[in-house]
Rosetta silent file (secondary structure, phi, psi, omega in degrees, C-alpha in Angstrom):
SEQUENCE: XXXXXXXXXXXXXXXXXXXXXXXXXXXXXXXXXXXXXXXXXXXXXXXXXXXXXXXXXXXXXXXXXXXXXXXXXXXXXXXXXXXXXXXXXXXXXXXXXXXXXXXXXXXXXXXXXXXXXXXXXXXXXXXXXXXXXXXXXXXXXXXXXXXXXXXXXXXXXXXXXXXXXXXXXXXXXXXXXXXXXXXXXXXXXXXXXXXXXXXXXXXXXXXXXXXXXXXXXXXXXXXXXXXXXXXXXXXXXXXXXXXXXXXXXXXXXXXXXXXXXXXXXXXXXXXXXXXX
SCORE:     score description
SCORE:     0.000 S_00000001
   1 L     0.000  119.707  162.737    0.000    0.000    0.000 S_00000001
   2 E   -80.059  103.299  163.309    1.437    3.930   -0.925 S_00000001
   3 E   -91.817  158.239  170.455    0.318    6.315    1.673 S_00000001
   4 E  -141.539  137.822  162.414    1.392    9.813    0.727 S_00000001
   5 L    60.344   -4.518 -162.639    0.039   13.273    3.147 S_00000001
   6 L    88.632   29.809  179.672   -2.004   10.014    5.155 S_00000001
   7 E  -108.086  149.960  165.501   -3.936    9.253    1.984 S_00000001
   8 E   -78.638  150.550 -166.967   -3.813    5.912   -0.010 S_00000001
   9 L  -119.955  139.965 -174.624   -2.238    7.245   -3.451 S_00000001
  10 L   -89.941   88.550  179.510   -3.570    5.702   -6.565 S_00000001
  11 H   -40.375  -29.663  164.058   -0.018    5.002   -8.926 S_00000001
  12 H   -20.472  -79.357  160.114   -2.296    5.473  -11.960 S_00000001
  13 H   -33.467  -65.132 -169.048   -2.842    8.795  -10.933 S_00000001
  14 H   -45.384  -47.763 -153.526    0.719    9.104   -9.993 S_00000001
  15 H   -80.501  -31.465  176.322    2.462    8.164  -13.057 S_00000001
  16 H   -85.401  -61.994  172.986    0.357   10.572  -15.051 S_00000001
  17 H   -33.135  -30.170 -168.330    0.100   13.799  -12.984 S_00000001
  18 L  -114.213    3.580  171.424    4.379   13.379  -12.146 S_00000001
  19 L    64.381   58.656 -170.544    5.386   12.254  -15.605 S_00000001
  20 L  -111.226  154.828 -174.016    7.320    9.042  -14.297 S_00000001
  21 L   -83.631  177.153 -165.964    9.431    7.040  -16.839 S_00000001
  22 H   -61.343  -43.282  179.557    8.869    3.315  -17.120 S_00000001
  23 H   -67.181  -55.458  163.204   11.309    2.339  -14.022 S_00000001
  24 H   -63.782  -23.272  146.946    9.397    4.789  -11.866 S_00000001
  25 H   -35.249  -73.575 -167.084    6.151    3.452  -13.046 S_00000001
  26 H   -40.462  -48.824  166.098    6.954    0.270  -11.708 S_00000001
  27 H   -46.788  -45.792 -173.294    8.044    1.375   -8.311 S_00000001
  28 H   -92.993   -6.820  167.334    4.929    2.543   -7.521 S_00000001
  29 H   -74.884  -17.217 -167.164    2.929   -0.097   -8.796 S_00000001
  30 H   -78.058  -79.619 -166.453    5.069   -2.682   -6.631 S_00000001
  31 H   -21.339  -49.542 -163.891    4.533   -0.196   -3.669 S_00000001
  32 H   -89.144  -50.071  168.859    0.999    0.261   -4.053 S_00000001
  33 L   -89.317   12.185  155.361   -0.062   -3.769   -4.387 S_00000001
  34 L   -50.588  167.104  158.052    2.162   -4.605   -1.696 S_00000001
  35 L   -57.887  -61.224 -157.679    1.119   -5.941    1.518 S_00000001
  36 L   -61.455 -137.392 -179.334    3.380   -3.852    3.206 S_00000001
  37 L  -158.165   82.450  176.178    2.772   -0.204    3.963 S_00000001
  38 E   -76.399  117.086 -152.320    4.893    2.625    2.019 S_00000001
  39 E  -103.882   78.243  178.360    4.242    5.605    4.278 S_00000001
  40 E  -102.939  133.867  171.040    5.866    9.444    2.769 S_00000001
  41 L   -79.875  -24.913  165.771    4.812   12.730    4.693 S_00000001
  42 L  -154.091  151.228  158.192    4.812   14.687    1.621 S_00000001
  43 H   -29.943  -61.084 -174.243    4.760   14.206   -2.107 S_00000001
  44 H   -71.998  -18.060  168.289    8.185   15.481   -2.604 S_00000001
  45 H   -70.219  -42.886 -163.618   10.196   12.700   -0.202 S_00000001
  46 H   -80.726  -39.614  179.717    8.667   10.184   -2.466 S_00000001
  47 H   -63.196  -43.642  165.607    9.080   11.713   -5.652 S_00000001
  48 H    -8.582  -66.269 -159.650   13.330   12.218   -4.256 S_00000001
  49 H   -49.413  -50.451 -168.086   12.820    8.308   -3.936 S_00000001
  50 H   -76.983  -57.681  154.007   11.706    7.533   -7.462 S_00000001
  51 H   -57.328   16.878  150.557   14.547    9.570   -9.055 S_00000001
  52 H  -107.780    0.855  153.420   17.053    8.323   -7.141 S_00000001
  53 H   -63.439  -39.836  177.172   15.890    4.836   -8.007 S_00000001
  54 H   -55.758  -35.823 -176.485   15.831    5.608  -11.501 S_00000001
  55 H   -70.326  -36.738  168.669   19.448    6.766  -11.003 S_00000001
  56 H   -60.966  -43.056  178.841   20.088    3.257   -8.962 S_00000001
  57 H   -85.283  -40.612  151.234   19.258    1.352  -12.343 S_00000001
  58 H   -36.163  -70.853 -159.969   21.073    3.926  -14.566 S_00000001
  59 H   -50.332  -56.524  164.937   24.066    3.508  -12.437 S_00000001
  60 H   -19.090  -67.598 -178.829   23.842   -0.190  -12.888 S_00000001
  61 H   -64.174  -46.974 -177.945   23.797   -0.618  -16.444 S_00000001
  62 H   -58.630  -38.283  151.623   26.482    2.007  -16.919 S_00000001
  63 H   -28.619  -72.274 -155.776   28.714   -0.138  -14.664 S_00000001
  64 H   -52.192  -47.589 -171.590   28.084   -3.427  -16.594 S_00000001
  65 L  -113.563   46.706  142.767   28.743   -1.295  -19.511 S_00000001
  66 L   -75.366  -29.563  173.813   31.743    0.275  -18.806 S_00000001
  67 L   111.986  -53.539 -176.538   34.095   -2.511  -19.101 S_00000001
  68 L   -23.803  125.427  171.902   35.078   -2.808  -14.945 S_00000001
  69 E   -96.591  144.474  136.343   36.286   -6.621  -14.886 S_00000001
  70 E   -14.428   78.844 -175.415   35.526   -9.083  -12.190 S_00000001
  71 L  -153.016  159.822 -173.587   38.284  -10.124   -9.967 S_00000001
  72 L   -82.253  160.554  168.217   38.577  -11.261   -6.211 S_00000001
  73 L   -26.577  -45.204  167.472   40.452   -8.681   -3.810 S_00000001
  74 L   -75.864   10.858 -175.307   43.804   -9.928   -4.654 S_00000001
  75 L  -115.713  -43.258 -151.070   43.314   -9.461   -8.063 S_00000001
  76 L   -52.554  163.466  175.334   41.629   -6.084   -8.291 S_00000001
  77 E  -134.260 -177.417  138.086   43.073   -2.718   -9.782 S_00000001
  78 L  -136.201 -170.578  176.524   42.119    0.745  -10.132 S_00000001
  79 L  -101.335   91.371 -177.366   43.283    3.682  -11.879 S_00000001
  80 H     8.857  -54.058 -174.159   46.688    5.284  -10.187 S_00000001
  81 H  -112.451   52.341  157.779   45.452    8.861  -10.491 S_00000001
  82 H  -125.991   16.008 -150.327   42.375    8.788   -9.061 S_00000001
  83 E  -157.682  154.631 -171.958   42.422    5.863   -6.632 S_00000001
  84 E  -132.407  102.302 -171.918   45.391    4.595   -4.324 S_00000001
  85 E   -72.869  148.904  167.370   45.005    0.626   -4.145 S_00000001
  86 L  -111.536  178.979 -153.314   45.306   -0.638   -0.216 S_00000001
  87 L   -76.480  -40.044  175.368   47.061   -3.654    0.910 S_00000001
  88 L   -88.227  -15.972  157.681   43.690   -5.557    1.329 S_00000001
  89 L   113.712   22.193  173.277   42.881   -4.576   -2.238 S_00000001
  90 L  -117.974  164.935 -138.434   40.568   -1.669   -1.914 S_00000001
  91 E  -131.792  104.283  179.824   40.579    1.449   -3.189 S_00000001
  92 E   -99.882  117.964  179.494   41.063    4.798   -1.385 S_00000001
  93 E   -72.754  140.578  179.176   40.633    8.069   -2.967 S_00000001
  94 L   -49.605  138.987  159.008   43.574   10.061   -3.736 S_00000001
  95 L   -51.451  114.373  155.594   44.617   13.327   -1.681 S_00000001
  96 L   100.091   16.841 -175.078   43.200   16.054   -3.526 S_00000001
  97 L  -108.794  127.162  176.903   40.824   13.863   -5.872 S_00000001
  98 L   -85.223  138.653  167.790   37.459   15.333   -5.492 S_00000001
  99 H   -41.412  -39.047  167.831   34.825   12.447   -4.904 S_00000001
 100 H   -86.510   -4.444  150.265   32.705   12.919   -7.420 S_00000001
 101 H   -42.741  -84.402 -129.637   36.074   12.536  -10.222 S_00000001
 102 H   -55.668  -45.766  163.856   37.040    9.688   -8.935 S_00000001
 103 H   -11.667  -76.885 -141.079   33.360    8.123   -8.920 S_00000001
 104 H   -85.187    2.046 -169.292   32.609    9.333  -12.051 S_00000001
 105 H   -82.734  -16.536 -170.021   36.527    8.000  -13.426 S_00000001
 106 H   -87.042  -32.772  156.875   35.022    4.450  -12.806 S_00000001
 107 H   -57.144  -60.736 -126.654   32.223    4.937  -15.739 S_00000001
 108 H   -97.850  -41.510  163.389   34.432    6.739  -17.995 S_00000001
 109 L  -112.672   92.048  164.853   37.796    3.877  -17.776 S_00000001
 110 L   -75.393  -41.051 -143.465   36.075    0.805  -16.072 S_00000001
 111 L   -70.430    6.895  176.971   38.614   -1.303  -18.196 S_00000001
 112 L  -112.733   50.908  175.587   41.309    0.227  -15.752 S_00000001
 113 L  -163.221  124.893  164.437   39.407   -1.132  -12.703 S_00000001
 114 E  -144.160  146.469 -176.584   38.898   -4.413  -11.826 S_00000001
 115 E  -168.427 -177.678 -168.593   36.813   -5.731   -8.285 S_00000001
 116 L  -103.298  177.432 -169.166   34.271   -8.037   -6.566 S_00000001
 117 L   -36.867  -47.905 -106.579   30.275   -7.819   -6.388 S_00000001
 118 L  -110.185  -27.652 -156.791   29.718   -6.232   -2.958 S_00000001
 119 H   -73.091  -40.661 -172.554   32.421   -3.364   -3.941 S_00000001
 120 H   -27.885  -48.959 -158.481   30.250   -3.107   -7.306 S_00000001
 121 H   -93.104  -10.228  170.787   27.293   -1.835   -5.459 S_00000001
 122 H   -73.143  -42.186 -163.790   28.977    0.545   -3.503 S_00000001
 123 H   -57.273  -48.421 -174.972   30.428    1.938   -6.518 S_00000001
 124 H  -102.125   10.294  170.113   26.774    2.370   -7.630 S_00000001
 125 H   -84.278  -50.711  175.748   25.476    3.621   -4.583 S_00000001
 126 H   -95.237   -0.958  144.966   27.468    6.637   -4.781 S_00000001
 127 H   -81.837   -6.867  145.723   27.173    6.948   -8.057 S_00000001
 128 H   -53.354  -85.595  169.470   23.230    7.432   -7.916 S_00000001
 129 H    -4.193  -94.629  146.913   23.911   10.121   -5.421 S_00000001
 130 L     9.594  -52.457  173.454   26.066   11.691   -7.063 S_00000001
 131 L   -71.555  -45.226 -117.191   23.133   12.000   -9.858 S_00000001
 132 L  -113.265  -26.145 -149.957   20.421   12.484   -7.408 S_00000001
 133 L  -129.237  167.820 -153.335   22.011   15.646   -4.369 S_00000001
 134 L  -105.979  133.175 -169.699   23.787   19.028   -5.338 S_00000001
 135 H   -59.994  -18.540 -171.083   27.264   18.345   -5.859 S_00000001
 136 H   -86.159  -16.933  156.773   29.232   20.923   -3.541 S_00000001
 137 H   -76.047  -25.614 -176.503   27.148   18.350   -0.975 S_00000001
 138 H   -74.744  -26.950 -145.974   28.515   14.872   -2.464 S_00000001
 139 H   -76.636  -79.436 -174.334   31.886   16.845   -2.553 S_00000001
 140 H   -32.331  -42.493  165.766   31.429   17.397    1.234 S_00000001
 141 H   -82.346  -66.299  167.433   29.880   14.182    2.660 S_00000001
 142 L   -59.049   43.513 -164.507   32.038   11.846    0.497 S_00000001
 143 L   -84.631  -47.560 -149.404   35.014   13.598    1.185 S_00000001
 144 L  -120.251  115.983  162.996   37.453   10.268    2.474 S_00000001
 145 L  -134.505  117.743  157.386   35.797    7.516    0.226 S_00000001
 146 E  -119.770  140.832 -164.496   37.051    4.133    0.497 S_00000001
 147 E  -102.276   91.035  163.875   35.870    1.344   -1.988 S_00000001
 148 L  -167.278  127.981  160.295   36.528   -2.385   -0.543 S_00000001
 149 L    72.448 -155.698  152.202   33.661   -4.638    0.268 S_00000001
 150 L   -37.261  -22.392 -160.344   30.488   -3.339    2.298 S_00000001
 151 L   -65.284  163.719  165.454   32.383   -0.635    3.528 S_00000001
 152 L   175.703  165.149 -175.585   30.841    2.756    2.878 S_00000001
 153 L   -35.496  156.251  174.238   29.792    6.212    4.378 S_00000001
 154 L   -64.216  -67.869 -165.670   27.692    6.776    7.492 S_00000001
 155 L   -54.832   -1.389  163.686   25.791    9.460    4.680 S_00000001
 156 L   -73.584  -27.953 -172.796   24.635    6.823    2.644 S_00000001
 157 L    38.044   33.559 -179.527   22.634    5.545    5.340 S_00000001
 158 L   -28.271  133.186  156.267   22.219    2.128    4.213 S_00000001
 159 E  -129.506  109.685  176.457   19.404   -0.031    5.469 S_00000001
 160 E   -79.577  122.807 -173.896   18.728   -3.753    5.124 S_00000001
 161 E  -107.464  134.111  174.533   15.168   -4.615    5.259 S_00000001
 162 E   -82.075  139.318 -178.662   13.707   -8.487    5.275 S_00000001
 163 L  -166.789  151.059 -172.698   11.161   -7.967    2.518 S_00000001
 164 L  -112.857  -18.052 -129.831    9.407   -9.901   -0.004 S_00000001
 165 L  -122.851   94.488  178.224    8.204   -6.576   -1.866 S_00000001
 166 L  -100.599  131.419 -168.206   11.204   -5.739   -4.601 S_00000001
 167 L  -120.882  145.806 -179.609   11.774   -2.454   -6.046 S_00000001
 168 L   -79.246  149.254 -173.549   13.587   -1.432   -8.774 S_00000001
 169 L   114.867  -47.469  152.824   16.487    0.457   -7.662 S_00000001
 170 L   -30.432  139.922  162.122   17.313   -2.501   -4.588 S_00000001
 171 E  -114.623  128.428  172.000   20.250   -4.300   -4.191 S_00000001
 172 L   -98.074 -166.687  164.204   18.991   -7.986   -3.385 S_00000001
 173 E  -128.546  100.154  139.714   21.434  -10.858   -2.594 S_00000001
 174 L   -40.936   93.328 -172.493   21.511  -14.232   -4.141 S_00000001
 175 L   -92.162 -173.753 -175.538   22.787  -16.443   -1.948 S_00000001
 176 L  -147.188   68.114  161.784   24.867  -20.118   -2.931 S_00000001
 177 L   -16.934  -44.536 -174.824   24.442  -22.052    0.456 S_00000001
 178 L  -123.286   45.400  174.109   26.994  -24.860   -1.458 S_00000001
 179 E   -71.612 -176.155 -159.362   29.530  -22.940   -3.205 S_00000001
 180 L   -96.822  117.018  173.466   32.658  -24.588   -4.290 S_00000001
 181 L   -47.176  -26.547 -177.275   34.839  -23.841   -1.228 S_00000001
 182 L   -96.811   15.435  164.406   37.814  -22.759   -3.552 S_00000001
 183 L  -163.415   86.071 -179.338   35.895  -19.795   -4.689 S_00000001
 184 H   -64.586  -11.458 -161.311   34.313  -18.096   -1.908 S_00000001
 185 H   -96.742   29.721  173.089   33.849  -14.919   -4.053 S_00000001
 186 H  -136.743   19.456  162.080   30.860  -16.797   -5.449 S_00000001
 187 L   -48.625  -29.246 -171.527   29.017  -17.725   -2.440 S_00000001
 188 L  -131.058  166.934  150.095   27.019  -15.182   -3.135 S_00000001
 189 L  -131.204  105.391  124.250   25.800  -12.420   -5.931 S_00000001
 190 E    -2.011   62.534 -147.047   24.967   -8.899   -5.203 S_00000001
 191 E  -124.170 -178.106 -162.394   22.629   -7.812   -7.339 S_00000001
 192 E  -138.515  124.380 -165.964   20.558   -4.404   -8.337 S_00000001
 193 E   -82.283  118.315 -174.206   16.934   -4.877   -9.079 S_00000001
 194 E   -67.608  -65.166 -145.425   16.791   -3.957  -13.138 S_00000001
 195 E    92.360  154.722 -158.663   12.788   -3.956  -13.100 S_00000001
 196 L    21.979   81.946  156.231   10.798   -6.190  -14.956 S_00000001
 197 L    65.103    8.552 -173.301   12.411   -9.115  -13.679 S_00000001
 198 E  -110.632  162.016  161.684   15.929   -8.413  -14.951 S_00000001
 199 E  -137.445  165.611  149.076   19.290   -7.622  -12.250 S_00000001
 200 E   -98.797  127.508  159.901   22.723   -6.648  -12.478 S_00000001
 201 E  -138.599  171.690  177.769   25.397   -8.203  -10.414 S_00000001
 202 L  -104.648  124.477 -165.425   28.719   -8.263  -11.038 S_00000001
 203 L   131.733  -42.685 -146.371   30.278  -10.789  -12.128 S_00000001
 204 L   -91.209  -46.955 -127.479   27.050  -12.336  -13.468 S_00000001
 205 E    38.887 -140.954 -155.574   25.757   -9.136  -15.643 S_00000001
 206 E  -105.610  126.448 -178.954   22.467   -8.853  -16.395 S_00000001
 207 E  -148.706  159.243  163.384   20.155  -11.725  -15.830 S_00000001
 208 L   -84.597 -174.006 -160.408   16.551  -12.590  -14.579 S_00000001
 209 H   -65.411  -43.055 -169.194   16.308  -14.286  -11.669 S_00000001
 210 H   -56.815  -82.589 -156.648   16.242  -18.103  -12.847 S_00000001
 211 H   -27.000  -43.393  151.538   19.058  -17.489  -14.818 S_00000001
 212 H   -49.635  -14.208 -162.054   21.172  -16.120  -11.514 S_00000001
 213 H  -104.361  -36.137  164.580   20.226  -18.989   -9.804 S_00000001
 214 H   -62.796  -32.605  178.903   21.575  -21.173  -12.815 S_00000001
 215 H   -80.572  -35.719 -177.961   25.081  -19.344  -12.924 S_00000001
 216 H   -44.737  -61.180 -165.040   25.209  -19.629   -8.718 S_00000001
 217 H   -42.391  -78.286  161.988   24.227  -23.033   -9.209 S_00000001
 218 H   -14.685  -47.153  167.572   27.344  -23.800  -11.752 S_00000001
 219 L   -98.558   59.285  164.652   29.974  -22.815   -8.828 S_00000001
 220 E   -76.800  125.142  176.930   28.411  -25.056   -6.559 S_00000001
 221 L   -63.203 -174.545 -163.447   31.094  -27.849   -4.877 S_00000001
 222 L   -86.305  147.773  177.173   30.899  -31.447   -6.186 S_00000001
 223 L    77.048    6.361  179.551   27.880  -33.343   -4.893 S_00000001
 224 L   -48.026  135.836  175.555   26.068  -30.087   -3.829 S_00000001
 225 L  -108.744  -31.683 -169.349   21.625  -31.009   -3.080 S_00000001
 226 L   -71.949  129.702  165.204   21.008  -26.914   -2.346 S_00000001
 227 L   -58.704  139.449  151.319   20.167  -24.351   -4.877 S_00000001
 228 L   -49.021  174.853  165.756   21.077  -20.894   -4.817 S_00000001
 229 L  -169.209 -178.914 -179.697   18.215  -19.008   -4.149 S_00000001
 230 L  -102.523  102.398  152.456   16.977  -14.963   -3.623 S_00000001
 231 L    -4.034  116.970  158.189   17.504  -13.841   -0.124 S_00000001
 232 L   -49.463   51.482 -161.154   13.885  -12.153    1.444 S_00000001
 233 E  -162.528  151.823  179.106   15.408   -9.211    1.829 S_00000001
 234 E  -136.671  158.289 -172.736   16.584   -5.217    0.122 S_00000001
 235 E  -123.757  127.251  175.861   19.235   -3.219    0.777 S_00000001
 236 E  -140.802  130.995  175.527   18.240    0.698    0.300 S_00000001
 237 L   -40.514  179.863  148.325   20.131    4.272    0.788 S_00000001
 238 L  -134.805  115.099 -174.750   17.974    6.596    2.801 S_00000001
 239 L   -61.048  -24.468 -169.178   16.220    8.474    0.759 S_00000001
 240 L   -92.311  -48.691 -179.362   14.578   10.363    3.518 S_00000001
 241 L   -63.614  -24.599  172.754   17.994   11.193    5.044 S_00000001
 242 L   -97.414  -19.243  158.382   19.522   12.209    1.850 S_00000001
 243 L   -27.567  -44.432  174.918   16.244   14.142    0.623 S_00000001
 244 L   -55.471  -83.757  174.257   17.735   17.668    2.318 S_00000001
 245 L   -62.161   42.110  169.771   20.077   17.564   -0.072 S_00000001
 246 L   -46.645  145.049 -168.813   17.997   17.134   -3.182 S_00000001
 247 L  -116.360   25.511  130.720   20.081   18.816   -5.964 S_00000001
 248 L  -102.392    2.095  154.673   16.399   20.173   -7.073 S_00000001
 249 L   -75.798  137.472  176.278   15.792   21.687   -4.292 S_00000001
 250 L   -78.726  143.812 -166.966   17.188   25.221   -3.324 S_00000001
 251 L   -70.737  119.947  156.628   19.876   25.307   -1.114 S_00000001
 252 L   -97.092  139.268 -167.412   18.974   27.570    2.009 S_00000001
 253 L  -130.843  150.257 -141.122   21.418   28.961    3.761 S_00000001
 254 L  -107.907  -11.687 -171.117   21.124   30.067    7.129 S_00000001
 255 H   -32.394  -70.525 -165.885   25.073   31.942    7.788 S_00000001
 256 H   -49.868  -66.101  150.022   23.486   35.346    7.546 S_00000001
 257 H   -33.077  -72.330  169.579   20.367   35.174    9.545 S_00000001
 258 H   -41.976  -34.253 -171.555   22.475   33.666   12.231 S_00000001
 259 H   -79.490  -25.077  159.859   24.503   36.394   12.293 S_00000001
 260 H   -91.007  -15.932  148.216   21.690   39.046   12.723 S_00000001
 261 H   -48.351  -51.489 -138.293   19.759   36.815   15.508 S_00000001
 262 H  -105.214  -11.060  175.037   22.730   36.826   17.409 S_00000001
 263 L   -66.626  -25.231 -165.829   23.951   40.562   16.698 S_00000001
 264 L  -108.665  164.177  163.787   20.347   41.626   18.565 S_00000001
 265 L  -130.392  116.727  172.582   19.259   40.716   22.603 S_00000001
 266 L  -126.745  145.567  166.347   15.813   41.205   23.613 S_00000001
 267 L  -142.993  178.558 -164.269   13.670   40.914   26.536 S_00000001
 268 L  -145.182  128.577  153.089    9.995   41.447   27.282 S_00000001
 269 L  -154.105  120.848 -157.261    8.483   41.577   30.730 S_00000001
 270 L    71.270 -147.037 -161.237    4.477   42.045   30.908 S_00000001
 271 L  -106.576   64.262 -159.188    4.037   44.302   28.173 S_00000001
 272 L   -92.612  167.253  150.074    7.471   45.777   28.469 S_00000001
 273 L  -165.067  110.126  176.231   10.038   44.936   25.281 S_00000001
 274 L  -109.645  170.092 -164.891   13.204   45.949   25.017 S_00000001
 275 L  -155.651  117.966  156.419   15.965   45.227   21.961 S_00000001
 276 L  -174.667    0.000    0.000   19.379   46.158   21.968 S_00000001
């Protein structure tokens, strides 16, 4: 169910009145015949949401089709001047490399980057952002960005939800309960819900679901009985926490004001008022 203002919101309705693209269609069609209960206080957090989903699925493809190869931590590379490789095989932005460079250096040469799923999605986490908040803010929040594994920013504000109710713009996980012990980097896939049934993971590319579950299946150890399968569960930014910094919204700035509040003292007693 989509509540918006406390009202149930009719996507119909939605999709024509806000002009949403095919990917943003969807989202609110999932939203609206869930079970569950999507709850926005105004029209404008939720609209945030659906462009920065759209931006989550953008980001995706442009990954896949950039050229970044596949390779476990001890394999991986990046490109010298935007990225500093560490010792564990992750990737620390350079002194004096603004965040949204180096980000955006990983579209523009993938074929000088190579890494594993989980790093994949950070990589496309902050490149949605990036898209979706006013840049002298990505600059600002993202300042120290390191790329290896799960890790990422506080300001991303990642949340894992158990959910049956898939959106496009998620990253789900496929897990592989019997992978082949000599290649742990496939226990699992990482993947970014496509819409209409397609995902990106890395490693994988773009597949629908059986078909993930058929490549998992393939690094499976000898004598394996379990399938991969799709985790209950999404992984999502916070949209509502990152919303302030919409980069359609005008930036207010408050420097000024403070400084005239705090230049005056006033007091009032009965109907007395003084200011000075």
């Amino acid at each position: 169910m989509l509540i918006i203002s406390g009202r149930q919101a009719n996507p119909a309705v939605l999709a024509d009145e806000w002009g949403l693209n095919r990917v943003q269609r969807e989202v609110v069609q999932r939203m609206a015949a869930s079970g569950e209960e999507f709850v926005y206080p105004s029209p404008e957090l939720l609209q945030f949401e659906l462009k920065m989903r759209d931006h989550l699925v953008r980001s995706a493809i442009a990954l896949y089709e950039s050229g970044i190869a596949f390779s476990t931590f001890e394999n991986s590379r990046a490109n010298p001047v935007y990225w500093d490789r560490t010792e564990l095989g992750g990737f620390r932005l350079r002194t004096g490399v603004p965040p949204s460079q180096g980000i955006i250096n990983i579209f523009q040469e993938g074929r000088k980057y190579a890494t594993e799923c989980a790093t994949a999605m950070v990589i496309i986490l902050y490149h949605a952002v990036l898209q979706s908040i006013r840049r002298e803010d990505f600059e600002r929040m993202f300042a120290d960005i390191l790329l290896y594994d799960w890790r990422y920013d506080q300001d991303l504000d990642l949340r894992t939800t158990r959910t049956t109710t898939f959106l496009p713009g998620d990253i789900l996980y496929f897990a592989n309960p019997d992978h082949n012990p000599d290649k742990p980097q496939w226990q699992g896939e990482n993947a970014v819900d496509l819409g209409r049934g397609m995902y990106y993971g890395h490693g994988a590319g773009i597949r629908d679901a059986e078909s993930m579950i058929e490549f998992l299946n393939e690094q499976r150890r000898y004598g394996a009985t379990r399938s991969a399968y799709l985790v209950p569960q999404a992984t999502r930014p916070g949209f509502a926490y990152l919303f302030p910094y919409d980069n359609k919204r005008p930036q207010v700035r408050f420097e000024q004001q403070a400084m005239e509040m705090s230049s005056r003292i006033t007091a009032r007693i009965g109907s007395l008022f003084w200011e000075w």
